[in-house]
Every structure is written in C-alpha cells, then in structure tokens.
N, C-alpha and C positions, 0 to 999 in steps of 0.2 A: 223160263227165259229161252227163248229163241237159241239156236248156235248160231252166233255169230263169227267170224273170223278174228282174229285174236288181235287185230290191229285196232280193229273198231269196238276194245272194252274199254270203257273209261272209269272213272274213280266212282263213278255212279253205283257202277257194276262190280265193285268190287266192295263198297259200302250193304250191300244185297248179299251180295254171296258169304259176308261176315258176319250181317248180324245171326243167322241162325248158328253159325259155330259161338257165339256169345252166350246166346241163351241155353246150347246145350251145356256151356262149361258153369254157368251159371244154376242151372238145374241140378249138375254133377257136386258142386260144391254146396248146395243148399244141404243135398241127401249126404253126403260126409258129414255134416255140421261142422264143419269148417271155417265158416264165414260167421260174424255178429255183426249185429246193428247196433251200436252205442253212442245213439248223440249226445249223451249226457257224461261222456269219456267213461274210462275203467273207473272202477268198483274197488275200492280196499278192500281186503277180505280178513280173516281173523288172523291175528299173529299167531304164527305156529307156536308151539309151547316145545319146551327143550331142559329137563333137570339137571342147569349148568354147574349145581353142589354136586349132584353124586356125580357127575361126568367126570370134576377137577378130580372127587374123591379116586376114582378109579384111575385116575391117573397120576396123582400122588402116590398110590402104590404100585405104579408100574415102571415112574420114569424116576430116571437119575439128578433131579434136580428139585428144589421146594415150590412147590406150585401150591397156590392161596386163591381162594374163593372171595372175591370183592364185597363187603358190607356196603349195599349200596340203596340210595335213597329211594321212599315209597314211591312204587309207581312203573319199575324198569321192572321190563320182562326181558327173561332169556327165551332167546329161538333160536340159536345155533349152534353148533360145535364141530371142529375136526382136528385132524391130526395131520403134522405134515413133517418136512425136515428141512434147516436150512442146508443148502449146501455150499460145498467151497471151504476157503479157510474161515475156520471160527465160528462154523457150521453146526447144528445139532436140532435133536428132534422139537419140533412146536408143536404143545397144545391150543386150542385158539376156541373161544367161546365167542357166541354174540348177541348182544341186545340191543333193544329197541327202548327209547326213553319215552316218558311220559310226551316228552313234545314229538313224539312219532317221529325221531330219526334212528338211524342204526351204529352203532358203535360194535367195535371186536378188542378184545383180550387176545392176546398173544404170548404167552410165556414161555422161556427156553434155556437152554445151556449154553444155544449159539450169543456170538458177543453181539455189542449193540451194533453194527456196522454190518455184520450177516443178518442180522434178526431183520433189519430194516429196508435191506436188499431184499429179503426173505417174502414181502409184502408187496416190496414195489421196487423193480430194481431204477429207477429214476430219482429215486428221494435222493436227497444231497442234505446236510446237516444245515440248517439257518440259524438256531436261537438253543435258550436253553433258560426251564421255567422251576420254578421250586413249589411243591406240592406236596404234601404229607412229610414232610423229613428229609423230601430225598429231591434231587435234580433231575428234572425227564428234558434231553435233549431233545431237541425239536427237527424233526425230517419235512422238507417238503419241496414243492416242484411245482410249475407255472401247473395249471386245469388238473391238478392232483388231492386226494386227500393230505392232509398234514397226519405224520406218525410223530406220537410223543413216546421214546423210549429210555426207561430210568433198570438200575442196578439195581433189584434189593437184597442184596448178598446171596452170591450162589446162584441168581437166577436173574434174565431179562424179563422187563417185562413190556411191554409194547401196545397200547392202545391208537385206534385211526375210524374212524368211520365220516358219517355225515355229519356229527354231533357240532354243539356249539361250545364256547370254549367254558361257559359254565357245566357244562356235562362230562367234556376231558376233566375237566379239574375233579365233579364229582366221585367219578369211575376212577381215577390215577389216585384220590384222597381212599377211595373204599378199597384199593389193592396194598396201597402202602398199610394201612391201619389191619388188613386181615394178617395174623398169624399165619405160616406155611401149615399145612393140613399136614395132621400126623399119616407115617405111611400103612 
C-alpha cells in the first residue's frame, strides 16, 4: 500500500491491514491446539470412576458423626467425592460423594454434623425451605429456589443428610430410599 495521509484511510484500508493480523493469530492458535472444530457439538466422554464405599469408609473412621454408604439401584456410578465444612451456626465438617444415574444425570450425597439449615446453606446459600416428602422412614425437607437445584435434606439420627443434583424425582427418592435403608458404617 501506498502512504497515504491519514485522512484519506477508509474502512477499506483498514479491512486490509486486518486481515493479516487475523490469520497470524489464527495460525498462532492452530499451533497451541487451542481451537476445535465440532459441528456435531461436544462429545460425552467416560464417566470418571470414584470408590464412593472406601472414601465413606475412611471417613467413617475419621469423622465425628455416622456416615452410610447408599444401597443403591443397578446402574449408578460413583464419580465424585470431597470434603468441605459448613460454616456459621450449626456448622460442621461435609463429606459429599457423587453420582451419575443410569438416566445420565448427576446427583451428590452430602452428610454432616451441621444442622439441616447450615447443611443446606452449605450447598447453596439461596435455598429457602418449600415442602417436605417421606421416603424410607424418615421426612427430607425440601430446599429450593427460582433456576436452582432442589436439596432434599432429612435427619437420620446423629447425622444430616442432604441429596441435590440434576436428578428426577424418581432418582431423589431412589438415592434418599438407599441412604435411609444403609446402616452407619462401622468406625
């Protein structure tokens, strides 16, 4: 290009002088592999695997409260686990596992010492109390909030326990049926 005086560049000229910084940065991100092509959207890939029995186990003998491993129906895998704390009043330490159901959504386990009003804060501090459902012997009050998951969290003596994911409400009730029915794991 010519020098021209700066008055007389137009959009033309500066469509020019762009496209080469386009295709080096395009070039720059190819070589990073950075960029994909996928007109056929994302790919599911393998559900991580997670041994949510010895995880509860080691944490049955580590924490101050009865924590129980869910019997739960053929087909659920565990992929997750952590540890956290509620805090505030009424606060105490969460183990929290999680699975994915045969219908490929994800549910989490939540169990703790904190009461059901922390534990449920503990998750999501928006939840607000709506309902309240009976499931294996025991009542899981029902937490939820407008574009929120719903947490269902019930008492089973000595301990909270607290289920919430994507799930449908035959799958709370399966997961809330297989936590009420496990015995506390010896420590």
């Amino acid at each position: 290009m010519a020098n021209k005086p700066r008055i007389l560049l137009g959009p033309k000229d500066l469509v020019w002088s762009l496209i080469p910084l386009v295709l080096l940065c395009l070039l720059f991100a190819g070589l990073a592999a950075r960029c994909s092509f996928s007109p056929g959207g994302p790919k599911a890939g393998p559900v991580p695997t997670f041994d949510a029995r010895n995880a509860l186990r080691a944490d049955a003998a580590t924490m101050a409260f009865p924590i129980r491993a869910p019997k739960l129906p053929a087909g659920w895998k565990s992929n997750s686990g952590s540890h956290g704390t509620a805090v505030g009043a009424g606060g105490g330490p969460v183990t929290t596992v999680g699975f994915i159901t045969p219908g490929n959504r994800y549910l989490e386990l939540a169990q703790s010492s904190a009461s059901e009003e922390a534990l449920a804060k503990y998750v999501d501090s928006e939840l607000v109390h709506t309902a309240a459902t009976q499931v294996g012997g025991h009542t899981w009050e029902v937490y939820s909030a407008p574009t929120k998951e719903s947490a269902w969290v019930a008492d089973l003596g000595g301990v909270r326990t607290l289920i919430r994911g994507a799930g449908t409400e035959q799958e709370y009730t399966a997961l809330a049926a297989g936590v009420a029915e496990a015995a506390p794991l010896t420590k």
